[in-house]
C-alpha positions in Angstrom: -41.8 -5.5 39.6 -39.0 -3.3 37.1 -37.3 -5.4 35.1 -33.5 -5.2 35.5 -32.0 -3.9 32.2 -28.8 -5.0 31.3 -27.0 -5.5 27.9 -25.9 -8.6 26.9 -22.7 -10.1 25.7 -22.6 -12.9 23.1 -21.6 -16.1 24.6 -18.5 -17.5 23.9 -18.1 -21.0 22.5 -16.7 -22.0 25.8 -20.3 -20.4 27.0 -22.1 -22.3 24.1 -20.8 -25.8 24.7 -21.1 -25.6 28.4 -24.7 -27.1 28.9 -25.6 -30.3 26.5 -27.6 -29.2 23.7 -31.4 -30.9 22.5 -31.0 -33.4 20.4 -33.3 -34.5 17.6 -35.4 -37.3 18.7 -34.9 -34.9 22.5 -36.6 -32.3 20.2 -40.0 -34.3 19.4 -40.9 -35.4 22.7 -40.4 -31.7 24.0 -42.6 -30.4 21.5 -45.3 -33.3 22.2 -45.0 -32.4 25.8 -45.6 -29.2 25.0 -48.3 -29.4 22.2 -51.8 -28.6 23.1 -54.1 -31.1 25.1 -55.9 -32.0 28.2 -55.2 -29.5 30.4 -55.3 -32.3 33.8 -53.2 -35.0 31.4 -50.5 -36.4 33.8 -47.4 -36.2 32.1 -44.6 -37.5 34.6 -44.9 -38.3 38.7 -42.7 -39.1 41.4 -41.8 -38.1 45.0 -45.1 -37.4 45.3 -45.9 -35.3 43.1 -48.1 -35.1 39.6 -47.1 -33.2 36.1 -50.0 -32.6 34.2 -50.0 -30.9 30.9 -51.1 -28.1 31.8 -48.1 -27.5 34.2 -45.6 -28.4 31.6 -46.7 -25.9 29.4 -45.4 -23.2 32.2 -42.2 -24.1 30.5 -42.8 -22.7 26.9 -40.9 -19.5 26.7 -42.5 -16.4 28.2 -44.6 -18.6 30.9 -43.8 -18.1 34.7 -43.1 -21.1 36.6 -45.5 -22.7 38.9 -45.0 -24.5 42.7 -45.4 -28.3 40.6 -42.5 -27.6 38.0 -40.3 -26.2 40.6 -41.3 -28.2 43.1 -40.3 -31.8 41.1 -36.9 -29.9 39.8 -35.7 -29.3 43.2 -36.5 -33.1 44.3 -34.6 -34.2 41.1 -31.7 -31.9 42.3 -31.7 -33.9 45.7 -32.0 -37.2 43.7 -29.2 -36.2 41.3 -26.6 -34.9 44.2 -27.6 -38.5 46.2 -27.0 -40.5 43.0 -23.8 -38.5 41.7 -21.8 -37.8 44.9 -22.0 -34.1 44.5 -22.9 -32.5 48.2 -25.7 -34.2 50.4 -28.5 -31.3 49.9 -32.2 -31.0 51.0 -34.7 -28.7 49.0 -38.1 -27.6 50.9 -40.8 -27.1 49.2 -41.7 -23.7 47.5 -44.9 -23.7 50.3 -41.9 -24.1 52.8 -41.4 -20.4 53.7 -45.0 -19.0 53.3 -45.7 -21.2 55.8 -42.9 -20.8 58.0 -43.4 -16.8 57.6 -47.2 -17.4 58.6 -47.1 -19.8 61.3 -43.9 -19.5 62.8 -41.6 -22.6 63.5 -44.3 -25.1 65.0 -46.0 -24.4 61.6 -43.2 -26.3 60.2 -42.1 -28.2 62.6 -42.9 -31.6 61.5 -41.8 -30.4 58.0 -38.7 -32.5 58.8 -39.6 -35.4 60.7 -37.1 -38.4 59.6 -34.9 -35.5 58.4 -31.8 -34.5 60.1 -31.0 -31.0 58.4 -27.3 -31.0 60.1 -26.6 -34.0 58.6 -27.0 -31.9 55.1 -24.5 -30.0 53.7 -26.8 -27.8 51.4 -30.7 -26.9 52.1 -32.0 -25.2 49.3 -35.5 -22.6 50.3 -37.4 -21.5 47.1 -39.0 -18.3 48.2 -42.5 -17.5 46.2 -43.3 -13.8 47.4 -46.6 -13.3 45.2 -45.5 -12.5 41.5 -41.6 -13.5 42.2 -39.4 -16.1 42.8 -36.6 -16.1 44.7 -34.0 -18.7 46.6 -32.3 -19.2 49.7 -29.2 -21.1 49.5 -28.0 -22.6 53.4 -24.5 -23.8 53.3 -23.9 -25.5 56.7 -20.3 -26.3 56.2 -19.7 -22.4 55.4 -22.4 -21.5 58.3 -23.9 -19.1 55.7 -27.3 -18.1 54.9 -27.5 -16.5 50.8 -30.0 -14.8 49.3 -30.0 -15.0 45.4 -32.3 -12.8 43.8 -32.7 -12.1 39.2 -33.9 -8.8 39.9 -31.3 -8.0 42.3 -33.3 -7.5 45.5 -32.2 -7.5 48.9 -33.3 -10.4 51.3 -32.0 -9.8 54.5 -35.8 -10.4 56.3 -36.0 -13.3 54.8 -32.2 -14.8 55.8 -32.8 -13.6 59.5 -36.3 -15.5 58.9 -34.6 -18.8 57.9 -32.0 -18.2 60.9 -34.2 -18.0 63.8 -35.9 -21.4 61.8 -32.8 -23.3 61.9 -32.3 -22.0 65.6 -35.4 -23.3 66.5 -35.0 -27.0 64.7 -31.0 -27.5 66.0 -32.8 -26.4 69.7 -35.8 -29.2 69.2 -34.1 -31.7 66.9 -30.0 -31.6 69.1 -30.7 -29.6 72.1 -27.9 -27.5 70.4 -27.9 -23.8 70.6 -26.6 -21.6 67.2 -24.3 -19.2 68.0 -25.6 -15.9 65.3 -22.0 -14.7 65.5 -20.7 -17.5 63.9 -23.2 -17.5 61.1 -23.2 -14.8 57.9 -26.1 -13.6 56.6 -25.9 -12.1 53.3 -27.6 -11.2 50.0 -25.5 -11.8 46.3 -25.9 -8.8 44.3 -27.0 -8.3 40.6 -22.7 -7.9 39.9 -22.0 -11.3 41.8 -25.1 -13.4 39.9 -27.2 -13.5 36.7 -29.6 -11.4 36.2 -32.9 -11.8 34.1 -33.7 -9.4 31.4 -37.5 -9.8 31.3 -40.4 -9.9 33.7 -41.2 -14.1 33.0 -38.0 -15.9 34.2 -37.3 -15.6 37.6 -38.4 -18.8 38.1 -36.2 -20.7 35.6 -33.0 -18.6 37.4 -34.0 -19.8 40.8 -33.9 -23.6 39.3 -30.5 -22.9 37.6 -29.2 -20.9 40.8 -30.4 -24.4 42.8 -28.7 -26.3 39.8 -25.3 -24.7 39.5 -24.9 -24.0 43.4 -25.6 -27.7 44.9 -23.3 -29.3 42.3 -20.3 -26.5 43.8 -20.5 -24.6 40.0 -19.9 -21.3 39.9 -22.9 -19.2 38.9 -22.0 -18.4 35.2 -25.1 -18.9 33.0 -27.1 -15.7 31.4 -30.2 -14.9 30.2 -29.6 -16.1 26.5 -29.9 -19.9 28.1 -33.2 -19.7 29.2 -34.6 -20.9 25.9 -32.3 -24.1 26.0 -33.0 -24.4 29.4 -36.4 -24.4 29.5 -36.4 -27.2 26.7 -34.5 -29.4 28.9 -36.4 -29.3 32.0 -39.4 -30.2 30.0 -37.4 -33.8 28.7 -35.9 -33.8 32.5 -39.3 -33.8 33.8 -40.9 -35.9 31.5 -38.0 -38.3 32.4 -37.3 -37.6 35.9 -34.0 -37.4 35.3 -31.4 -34.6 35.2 -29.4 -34.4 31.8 
């Protein structure tokens, strides 16, 4: 995929104290998680999921992400907004779509058994289309279905795919029909969201997109936080908790 090549403008201090820096002792267990080892080492665990070392070390600069890494993120996302009182959300996993896009809804269907998706107010879709990643953001109390993309690509396949999902799951799970007029279906473009300026962190911008978006932010980080922000998800994860 072309990288999208933009310049960049320093941040401002505003910019610089926005997100809580890495402290010291934060520092030395980053680099120990980090630091060569046995590759199948479990690191951190929960919602049913495992860290190993070798999936950690997808978050040194440069590396892409992988399903684990984003996969425990988004479920700390959920945890944080349940904990904190920011908007009720759901995240599916990043096999979510492939699946959904393969099989059709009964593929899925029992994806969300004990879940009531209308009860949400976010549902966050990572989409992992072979060497990119991608999300969909599904704002029920806007009725809107976005399509945030680093390298500024279109998604409007995919949001009519999600669509015809949640048609299927109000029809099965509320005997409701969606109404498609009432709904938008749209794609942000590079102008409206950051962009990444090399060909290794789209999956660090769909995290932060997932990050800023279910806590109500606006979307104002850039490609000079990655560094920082790949540091902290390594002590989040090793934690399991969302600084």
């Amino acid at each position: 995929l072309p990288v999208l090549v933009a310049e960049q403008k320093p941040l401002t201090d505003q910019e610089k104290n926005r997100e809580i820096e890495v402290t010291h002792e934060m520092e030395k267990e980053i680099k120990k998680g980090l630091c060569p080892g046995p590759q199948n080492e479990i690191l951190s665990s929960g919602f049913k999921l495992q860290i190993t070392k070798g999936d950690i070390q997808n978050l040194k600069n440069g590396q892409w992400l992988n399903d684990e890494v984003i996969n425990l993120y988004m479920n700390l996302l959920v945890q944080r907004n349940q904990n904190q009182g920011y908007p009720a959300l759901h995240a599916f996993s990043t096999f979510f779509y492939a699946k959904l896009k393969q099989g059709c809804y009964n593929s899925v269907k029992r994806w969300t058994r004990g879940i009531n998706l209308f009860e949400k107010e976010l549902i966050l879709v990572p989409i992992h289309q072979r060497v990119h990643w991608s999300l969909v953001v599904i704002d029920l109390r806007k009725r809107s279905i976005v399509y945030l993309d680093s390298m500024g690509q279109t998604g409007k396949n995919i949001c009519e795919t999600i669509f015809h999902y949640l048609q299927n799951e109000s029809k099965t799970r509320r005997n409701m029909e969606l109404d498609p007029v009432e709904w938008k279906q749209y794609s942000l473009t590079s102008q409206e969201i950051p962009q990444q300026l090399n060909g290794s962190d789209c999956g660090m911008f769909t995290c932060k997109y997932a990050d800023y978006i279910s806590r109500d932010q606006p979307v104002t980080f850039s490609q000079q936080h990655m560094p920082l922000f790949r540091k902290r998800m390594v002590w989040e994860i090793l934690h399991s908790h969302l600084l």
